[in-house]
C-alpha positions as CSV (number, residue, x, y, z in Angstrom):
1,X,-2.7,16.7,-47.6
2,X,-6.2,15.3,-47.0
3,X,-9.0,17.6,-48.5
4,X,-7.5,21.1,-48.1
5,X,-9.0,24.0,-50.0
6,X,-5.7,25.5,-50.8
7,X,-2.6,27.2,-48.6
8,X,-2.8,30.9,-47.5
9,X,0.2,32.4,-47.2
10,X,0.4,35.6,-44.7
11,X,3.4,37.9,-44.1
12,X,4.3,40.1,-40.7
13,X,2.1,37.6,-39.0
14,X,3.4,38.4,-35.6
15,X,1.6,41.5,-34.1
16,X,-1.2,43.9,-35.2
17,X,-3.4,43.3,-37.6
18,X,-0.5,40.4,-39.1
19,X,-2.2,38.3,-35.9
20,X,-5.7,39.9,-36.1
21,X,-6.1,38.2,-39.3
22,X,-4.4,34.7,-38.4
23,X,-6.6,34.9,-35.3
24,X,-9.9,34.9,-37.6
25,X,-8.4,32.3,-40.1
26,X,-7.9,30.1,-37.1
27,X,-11.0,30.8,-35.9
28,X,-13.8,30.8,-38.5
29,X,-15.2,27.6,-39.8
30,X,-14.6,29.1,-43.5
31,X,-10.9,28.4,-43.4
32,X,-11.1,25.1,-41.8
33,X,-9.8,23.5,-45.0
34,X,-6.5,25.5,-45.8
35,X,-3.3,24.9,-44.9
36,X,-1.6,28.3,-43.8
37,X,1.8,29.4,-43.7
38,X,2.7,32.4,-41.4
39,X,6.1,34.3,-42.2
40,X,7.8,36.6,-39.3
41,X,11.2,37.9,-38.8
42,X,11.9,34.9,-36.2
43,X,9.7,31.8,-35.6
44,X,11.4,31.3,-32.4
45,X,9.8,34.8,-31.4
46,X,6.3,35.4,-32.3
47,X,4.2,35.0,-28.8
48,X,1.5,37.3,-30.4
49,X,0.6,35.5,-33.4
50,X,1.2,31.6,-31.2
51,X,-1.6,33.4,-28.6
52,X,-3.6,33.9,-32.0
53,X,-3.6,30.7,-33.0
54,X,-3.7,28.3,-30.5
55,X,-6.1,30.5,-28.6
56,X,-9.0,29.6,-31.2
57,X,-8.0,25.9,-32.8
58,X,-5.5,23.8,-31.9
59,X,-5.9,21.6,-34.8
60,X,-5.4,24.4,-37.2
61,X,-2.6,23.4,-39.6
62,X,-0.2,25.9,-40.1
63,X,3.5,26.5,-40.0
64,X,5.3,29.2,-38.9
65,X,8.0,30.1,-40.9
66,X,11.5,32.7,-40.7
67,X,11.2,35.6,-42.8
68,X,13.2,38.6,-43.2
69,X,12.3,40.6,-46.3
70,X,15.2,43.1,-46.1
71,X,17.4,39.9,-47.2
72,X,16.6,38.6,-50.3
73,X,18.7,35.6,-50.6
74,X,16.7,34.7,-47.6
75,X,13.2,35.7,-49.5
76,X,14.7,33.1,-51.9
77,X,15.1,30.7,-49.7
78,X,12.0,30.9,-48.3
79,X,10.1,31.1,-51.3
80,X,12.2,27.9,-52.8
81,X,10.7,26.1,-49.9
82,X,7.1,26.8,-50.0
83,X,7.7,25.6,-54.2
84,X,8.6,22.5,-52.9
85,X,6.0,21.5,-51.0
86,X,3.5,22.4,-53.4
87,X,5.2,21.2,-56.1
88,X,6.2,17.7,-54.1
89,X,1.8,17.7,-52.9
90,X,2.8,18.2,-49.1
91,X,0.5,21.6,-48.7
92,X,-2.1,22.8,-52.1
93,X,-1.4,25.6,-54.4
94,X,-1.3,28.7,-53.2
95,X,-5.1,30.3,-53.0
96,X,-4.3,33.5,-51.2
97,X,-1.0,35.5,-50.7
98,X,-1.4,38.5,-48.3
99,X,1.7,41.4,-48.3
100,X,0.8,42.6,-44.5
101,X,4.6,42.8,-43.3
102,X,5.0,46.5,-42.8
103,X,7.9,48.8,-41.0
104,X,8.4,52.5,-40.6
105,X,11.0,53.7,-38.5
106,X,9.9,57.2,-37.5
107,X,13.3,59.4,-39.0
108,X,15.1,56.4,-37.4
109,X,16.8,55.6,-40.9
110,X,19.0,52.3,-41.2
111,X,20.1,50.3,-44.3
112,X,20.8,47.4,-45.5
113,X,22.6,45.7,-48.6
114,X,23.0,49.1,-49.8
115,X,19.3,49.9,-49.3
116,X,16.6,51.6,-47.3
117,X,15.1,49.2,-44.9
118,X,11.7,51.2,-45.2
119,X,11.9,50.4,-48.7
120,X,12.9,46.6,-48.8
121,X,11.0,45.6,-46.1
122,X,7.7,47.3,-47.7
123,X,8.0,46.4,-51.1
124,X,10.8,44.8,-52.7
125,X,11.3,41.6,-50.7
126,X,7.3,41.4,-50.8
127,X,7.3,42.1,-54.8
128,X,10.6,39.4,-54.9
129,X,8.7,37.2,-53.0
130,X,4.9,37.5,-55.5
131,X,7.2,36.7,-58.9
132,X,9.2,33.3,-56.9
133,X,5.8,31.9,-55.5
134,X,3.5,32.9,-58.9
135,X,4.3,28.9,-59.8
136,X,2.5,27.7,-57.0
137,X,-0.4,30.1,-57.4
138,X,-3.6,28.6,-57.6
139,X,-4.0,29.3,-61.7
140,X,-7.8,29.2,-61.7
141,X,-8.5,31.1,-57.9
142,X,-5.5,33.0,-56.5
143,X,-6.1,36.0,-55.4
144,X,-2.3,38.1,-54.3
145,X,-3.4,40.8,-52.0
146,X,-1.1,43.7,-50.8
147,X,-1.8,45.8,-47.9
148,X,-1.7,49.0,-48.8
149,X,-2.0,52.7,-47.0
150,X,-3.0,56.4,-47.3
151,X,0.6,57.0,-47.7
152,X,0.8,56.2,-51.2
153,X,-1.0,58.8,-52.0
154,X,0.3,62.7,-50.9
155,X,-3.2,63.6,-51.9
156,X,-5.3,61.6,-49.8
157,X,-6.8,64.4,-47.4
158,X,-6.5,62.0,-44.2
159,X,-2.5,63.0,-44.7
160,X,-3.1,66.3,-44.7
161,X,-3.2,66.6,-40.6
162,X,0.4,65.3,-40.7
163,X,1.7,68.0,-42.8
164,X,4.2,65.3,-44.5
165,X,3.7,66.0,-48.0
166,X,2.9,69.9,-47.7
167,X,5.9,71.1,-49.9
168,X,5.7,70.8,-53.5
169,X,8.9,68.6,-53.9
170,X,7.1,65.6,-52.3
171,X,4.1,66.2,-53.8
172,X,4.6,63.5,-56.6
173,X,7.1,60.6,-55.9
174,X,8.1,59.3,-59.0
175,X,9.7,61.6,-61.4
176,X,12.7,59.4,-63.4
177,X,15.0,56.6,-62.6
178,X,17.2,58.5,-60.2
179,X,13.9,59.3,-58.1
180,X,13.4,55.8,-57.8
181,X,17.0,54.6,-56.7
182,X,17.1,57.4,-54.1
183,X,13.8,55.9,-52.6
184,X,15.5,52.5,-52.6
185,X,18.7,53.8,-51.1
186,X,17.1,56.2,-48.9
187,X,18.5,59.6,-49.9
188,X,15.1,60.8,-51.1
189,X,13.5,62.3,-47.8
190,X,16.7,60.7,-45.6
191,X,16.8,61.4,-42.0
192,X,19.7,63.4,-42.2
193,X,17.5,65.7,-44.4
194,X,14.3,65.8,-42.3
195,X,15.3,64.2,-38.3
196,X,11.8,64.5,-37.3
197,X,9.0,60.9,-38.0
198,X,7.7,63.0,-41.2
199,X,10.8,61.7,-43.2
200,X,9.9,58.0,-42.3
201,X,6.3,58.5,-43.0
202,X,7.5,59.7,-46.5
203,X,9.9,56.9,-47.8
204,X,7.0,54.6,-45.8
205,X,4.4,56.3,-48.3
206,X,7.1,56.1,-51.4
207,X,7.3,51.9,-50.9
208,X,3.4,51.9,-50.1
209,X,3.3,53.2,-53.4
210,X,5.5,51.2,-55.5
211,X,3.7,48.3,-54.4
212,X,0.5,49.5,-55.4
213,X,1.9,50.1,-58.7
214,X,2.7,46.5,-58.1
215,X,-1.1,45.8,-58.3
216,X,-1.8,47.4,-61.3
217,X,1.5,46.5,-63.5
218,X,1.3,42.7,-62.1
219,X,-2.2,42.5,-63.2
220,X,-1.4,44.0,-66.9
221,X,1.1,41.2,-67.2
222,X,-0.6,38.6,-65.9
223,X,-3.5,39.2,-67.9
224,X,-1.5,38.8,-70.9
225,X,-0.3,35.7,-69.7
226,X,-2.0,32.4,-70.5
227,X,-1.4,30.7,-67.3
228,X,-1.4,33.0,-64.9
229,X,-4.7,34.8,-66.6
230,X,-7.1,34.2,-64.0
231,X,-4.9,35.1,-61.0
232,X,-6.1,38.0,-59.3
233,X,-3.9,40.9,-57.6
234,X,-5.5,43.3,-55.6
235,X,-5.3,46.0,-52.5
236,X,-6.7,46.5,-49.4
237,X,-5.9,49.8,-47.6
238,X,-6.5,48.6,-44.0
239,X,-6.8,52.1,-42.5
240,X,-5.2,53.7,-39.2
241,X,-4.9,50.9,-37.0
242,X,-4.1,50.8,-33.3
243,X,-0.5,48.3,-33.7
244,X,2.9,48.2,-32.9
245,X,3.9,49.6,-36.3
246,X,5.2,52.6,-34.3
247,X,7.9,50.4,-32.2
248,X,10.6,53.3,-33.5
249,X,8.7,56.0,-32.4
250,X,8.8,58.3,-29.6
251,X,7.2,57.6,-26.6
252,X,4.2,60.1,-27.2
253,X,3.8,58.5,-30.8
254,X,4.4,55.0,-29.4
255,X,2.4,54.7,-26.5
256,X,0.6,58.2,-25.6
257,X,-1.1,58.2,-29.5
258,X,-1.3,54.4,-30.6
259,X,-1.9,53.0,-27.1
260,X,-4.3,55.7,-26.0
261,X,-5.7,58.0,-28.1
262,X,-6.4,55.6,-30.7
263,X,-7.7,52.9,-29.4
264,X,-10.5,55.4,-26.8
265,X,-11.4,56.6,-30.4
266,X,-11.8,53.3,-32.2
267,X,-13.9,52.2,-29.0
268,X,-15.6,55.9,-29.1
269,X,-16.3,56.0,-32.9
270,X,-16.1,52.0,-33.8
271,X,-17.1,53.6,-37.6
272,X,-14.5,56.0,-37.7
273,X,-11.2,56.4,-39.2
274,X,-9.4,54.8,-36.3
275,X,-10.3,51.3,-36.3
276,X,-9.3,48.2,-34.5
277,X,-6.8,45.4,-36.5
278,X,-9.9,43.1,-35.8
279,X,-11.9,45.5,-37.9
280,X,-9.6,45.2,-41.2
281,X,-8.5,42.1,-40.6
282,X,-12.3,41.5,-41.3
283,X,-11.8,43.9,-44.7
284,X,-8.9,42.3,-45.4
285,X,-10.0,38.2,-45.2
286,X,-13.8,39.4,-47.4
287,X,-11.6,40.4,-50.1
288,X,-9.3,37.9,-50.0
289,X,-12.2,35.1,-50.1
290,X,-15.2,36.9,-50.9
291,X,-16.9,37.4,-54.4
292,X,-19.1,40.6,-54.9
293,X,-22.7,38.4,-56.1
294,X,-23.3,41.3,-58.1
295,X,-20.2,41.3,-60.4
296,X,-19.8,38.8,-63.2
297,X,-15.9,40.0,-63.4
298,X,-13.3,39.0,-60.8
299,X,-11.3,42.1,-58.6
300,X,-8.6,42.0,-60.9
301,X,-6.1,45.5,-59.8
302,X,-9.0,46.4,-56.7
303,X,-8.0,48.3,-54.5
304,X,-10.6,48.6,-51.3
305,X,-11.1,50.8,-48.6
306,X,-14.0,50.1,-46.0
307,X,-14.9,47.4,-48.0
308,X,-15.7,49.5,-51.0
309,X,-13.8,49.8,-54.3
310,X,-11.9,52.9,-54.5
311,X,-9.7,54.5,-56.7
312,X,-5.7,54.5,-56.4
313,X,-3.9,57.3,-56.6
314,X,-3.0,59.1,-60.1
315,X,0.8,58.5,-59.6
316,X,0.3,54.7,-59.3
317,X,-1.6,54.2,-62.2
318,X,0.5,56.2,-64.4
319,X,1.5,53.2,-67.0
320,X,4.8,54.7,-67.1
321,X,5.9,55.9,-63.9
322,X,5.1,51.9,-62.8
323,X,7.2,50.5,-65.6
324,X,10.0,52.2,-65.0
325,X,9.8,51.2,-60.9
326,X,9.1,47.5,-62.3
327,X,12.1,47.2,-64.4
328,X,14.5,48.9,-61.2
329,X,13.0,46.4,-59.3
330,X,13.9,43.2,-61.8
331,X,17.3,45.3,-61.2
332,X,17.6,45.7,-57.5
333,X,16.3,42.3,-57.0
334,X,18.9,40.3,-59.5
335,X,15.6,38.4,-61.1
336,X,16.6,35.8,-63.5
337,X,14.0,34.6,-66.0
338,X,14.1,30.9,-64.8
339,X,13.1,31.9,-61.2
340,X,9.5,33.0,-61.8
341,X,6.6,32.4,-64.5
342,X,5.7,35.3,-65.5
343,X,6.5,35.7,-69.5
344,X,6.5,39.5,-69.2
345,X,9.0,39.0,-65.7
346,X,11.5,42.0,-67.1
């Protein structure tokens, strides 16, 4: 294991800003002394983030590792792994964890163990995944950062141009416990109800937001508990990006918008609301590793935007709305008490 810093842990590495940021870990002399483990759907099949990599260092160590987050046996698995190894002293304890897998399907619904692939594949294998690996956290440094998005919020006036959220009834997401099963098994804005992209950006929004709740009822219990105390959870909302998160779209979404349009306007406007993955890839990585000199407290629950602090919205920092979504995810995910850390897990 030599002199490594600590392992960084990345998810949705293949593509978009997933590869943008592997691309500048293998790249800058900062993260010459971590050990990083990249998770996509299919290690045998990641040609963007292998040109990423091996483009800028050969000798970075890394793995590449299977992930599908819609299967949590497999999340299990995975995360089982990755224990090992820390545990056993082949790679260092975790010192970053970054949620970037993301997946909409633009009103192209499908399902999976009885649940809404928009919502596993955002937020519950990525929440699974946090409570398995909190053991091999770094317990003085580790910083878990979750990619989050506008979407969370129906409020957040850059939504307002898609007209998603305009009638009252999606307005606010969480109301009770049935609310939140029909997000997780996709009745609540289905396909069926709305055909058109609008339903997908929804239930997209609807995970986004659960796992920002994650950053602020994470934080609460880990706060509380003495050896995860100094872990830090936090959010970074990366902004509209020019990716391939629109594979499902239509072609005037897919290609005529997000291979077009956006990326004349992120060249046009390089301060803009469009931006490049390189751009937030750049937010994402200063706070991941960065301190703010000026603050004596570390980003415990942060959630940034252009680099900046800014405020989440209402919904996910209603104590009780995130409770309830924490304890149906314990649920959904089978959690057992000797598979995570955490003293508050349920």
């Amino acid at each position: 294991m030599g002199s490594l810093n600590g392992t960084i842990v990345l998810t949705g590495a293949n593509g978009g800003l997933g590869s943008a940021i592997a691309r500048q870990i293998a790249s800058h002399q900062q993260f010459v002394g971590y050990h990083t483990i990249y998770t996509v759907r299919d290690a045998a099949s990641a040609p963007d983030l292998y040109k990423a990599v091996q483009i800028e260092r050969p000798s970075h160590p890394y793995d590449v590792v299977s992930l599908n987050l819609t299967d949590l046996d497999n999340v299990r698995d995975v995360a089982r792994t990755i224990n090992a190894r820390v545990s056993g002293g082949q790679i260092p304890p975790i010192r970053a964890l970054i949620l970037n897998a993301g997946f909409q399907d633009f009103g192209k619904q499908q399902w999976t163990a009885g649940f809404d692939i928009t919502f596993s594949a955002n937020y519950l294998g990525h929440w699974l995944l946090t409570l398995l690996l909190l053991k091999s956290m770094d317990k003085s440094s580790g910083r878990i950062v979750v990619i989050g998005s506008q979407s969370h919020d129906p409020y957040d006036k850059r939504n307002e141009s898609t007209g998603a959220f305009d009638k009252e009834k999606y307005k606010t997401i969480v109301q009770d416990q049935s609310s939140i099963d029909a997000i997780a098994r996709g009745s609540w804005s289905s396909a069926e109800e709305d055909p058109s992209w609008k339903s997908g950006f929804r239930r997209y929004g609807a995970a986004k937001l659960f796992s920002v709740m994650m950053i602020h009822e994470l934080q609460s219990r880990m706060d509380r508990d003495p050896t995860l105390k100094d872990v830090c959870i936090l959010g970074v909302d990366p902004g509209t990006m020019t990716t391939g998160l629109p594979r499902l779209a239509s072609w005037i979404i897919r290609v005529l918008v997000f291979q077009i349009i956006y990326p004349l306007i992120a060249f046009l406007v390089p301060n803009g609301l469009i931006r490049s993955p390189h751009k937030s890839a750049t937010q994402v990585l200063a706070a991941t590793f960065n301190s703010d000199a000026e603050s004596t407290t570390p980003p415990k629950a942060t959630y940034y935007f252009d680099g900046k602090p800014v405020e989440t919205s209402s919904e996910s920092r209603d104590a009780h709305r995130r409770g309830l979504v924490w304890k149906e995810s314990v649920k959904y995910a089978r959690l057992k008490g000797d598979e995570t850390i955490l003293s508050e897990w349920a």
